[in-house]
C-alpha positions in Angstrom: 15.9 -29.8 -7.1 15.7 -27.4 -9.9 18.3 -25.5 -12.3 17.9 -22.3 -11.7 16.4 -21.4 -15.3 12.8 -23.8 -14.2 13.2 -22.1 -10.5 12.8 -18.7 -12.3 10.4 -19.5 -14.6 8.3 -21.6 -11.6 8.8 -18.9 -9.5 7.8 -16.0 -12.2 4.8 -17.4 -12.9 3.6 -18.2 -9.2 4.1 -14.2 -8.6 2.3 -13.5 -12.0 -0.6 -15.9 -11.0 -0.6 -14.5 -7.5 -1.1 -10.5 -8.8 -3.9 -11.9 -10.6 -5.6 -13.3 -8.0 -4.8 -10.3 -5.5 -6.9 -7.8 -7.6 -10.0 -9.2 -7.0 -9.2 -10.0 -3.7 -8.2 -6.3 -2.9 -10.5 -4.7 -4.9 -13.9 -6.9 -2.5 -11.8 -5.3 0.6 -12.3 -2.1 -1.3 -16.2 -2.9 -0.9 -16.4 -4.2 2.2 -16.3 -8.0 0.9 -14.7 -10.8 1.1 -13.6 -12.3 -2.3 -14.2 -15.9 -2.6 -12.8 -18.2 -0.3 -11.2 -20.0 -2.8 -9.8 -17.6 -4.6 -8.4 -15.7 -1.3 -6.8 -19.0 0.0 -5.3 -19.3 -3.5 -3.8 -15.7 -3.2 -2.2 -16.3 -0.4 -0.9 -19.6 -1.1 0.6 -17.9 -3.4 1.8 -14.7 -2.1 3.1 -17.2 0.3 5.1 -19.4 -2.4 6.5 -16.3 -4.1 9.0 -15.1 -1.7 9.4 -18.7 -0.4 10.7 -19.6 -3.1 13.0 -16.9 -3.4 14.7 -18.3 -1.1 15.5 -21.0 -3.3 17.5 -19.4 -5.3 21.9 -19.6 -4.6 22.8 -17.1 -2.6 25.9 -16.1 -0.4 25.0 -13.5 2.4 21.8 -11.5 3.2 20.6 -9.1 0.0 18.4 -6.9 0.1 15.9 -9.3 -2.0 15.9 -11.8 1.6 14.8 -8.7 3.5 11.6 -7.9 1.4 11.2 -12.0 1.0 10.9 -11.8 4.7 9.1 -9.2 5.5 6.1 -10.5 2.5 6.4 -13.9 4.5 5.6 -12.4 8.1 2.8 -10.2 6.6 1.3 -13.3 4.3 1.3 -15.1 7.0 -0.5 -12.1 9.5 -3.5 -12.0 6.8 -3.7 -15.3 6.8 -3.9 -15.9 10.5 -6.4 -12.9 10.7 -8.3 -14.2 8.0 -8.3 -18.4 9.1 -7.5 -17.8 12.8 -9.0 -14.9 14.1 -11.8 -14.9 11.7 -11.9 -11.2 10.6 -13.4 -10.5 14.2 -13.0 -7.0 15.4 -9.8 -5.3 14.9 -8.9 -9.0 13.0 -10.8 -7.4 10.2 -8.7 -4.4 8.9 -6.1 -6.1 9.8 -6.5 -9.1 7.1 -7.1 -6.0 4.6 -4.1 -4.0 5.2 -2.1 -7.3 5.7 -3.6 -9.0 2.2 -3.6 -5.4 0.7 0.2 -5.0 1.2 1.2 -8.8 0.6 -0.1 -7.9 -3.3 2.3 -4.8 -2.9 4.9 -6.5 -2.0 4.2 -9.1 -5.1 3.8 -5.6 -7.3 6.9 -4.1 -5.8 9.4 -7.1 -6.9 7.4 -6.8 -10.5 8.0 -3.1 -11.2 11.9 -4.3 -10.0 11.9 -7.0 -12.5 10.7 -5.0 -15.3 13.3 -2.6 -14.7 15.9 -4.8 -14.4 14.5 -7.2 -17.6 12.8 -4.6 -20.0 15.7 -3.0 -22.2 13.5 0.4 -22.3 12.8 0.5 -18.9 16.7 -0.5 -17.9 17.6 2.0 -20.0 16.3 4.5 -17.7 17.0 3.5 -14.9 20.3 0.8 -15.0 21.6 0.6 -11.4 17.9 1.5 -9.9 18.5 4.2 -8.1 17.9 6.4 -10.9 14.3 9.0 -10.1 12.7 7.0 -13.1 12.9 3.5 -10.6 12.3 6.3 -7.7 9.1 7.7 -9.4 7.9 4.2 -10.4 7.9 2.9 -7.2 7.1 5.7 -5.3 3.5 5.8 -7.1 3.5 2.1 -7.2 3.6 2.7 -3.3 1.3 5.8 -3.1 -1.1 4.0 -4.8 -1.2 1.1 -2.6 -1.3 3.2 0.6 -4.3 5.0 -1.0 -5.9 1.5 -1.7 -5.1 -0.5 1.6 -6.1 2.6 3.9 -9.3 2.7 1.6 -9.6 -1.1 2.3 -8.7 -1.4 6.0 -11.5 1.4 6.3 -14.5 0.1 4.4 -17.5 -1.6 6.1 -18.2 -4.8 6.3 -20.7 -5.2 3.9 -22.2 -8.5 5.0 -21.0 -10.5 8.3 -17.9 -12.1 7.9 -17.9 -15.4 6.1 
């Protein structure tokens, strides 16, 4: 359906758009909100499409790109069914955060392994990516994330759920 340089490109920006979108959407969990609705359902969509899409791409056996595709697919589609089919109702609630907060992880994960892989001086320090610099990187990227979907999974509703 498509050469593989327009799959990238589609594909690259859907993940950019989606990172976008998931700050604001984290950042009302952070308050106790709910971002709007069109903007959450356009997250997710998207978070969605992102590693959906990476399976697009030729392959020949499992990597370990399909595992993390996977695993953001199952917990896209968790926040989403807390979210639209449990309504954010009792436990539904933190839930959809931690779920929504670590589908825009997952989005930021891939990203920081893209730049290192694509930026020469980033690449340069880090070639095969298992070099501390990657380590480090991703290692805050992930602390900072835990930090933020605990923080987010925790707050108060600050109005009833929409």
């Amino acid at each position: 359906m498509f050469d593989p340089t327009t799959l990238t490109g589609l594909h690259t920006w859907i993940s950019l758009i989606a990172i976008v979108l998931g700050i604001p959407v984290t950042l009302a969990l952070m308050r106790g909100e709910r971002a709007g609705a069109g903007i959450t359902a356009a997250f997710l969509a998207l978070a969605f499409l992102t590693s959906a899409t990476g399976f697009l791409f030729p392959f020949s056996g499992v990597k370990p790109s399909h595992v993390v595709g996977a695993i953001a697919l199952v917990v896209v589609l968790v926040a989403a069914y807390a979210l639209y089919g449990a309504g954010r109702v009792g436990v539904w609630r933190p839930v959809y955060a931690a779920a929504a907060v670590a589908s825009l992880y997952f989005l930021v994960f891939v990203a920081v392994a893209q730049a290192f892989a694509k930026v020469p001086a980033l690449a340069a320090l880090a070639p095969t990516q298992s070099e501390p610099p990657f380590a480090i990187a991703q290692g805050v990227v992930l602390l900072a994330f835990v930090i933020v979907g605990t923080l987010a999974a925790r707050a108060r509703p600050a109005s009833v759920p929409a």
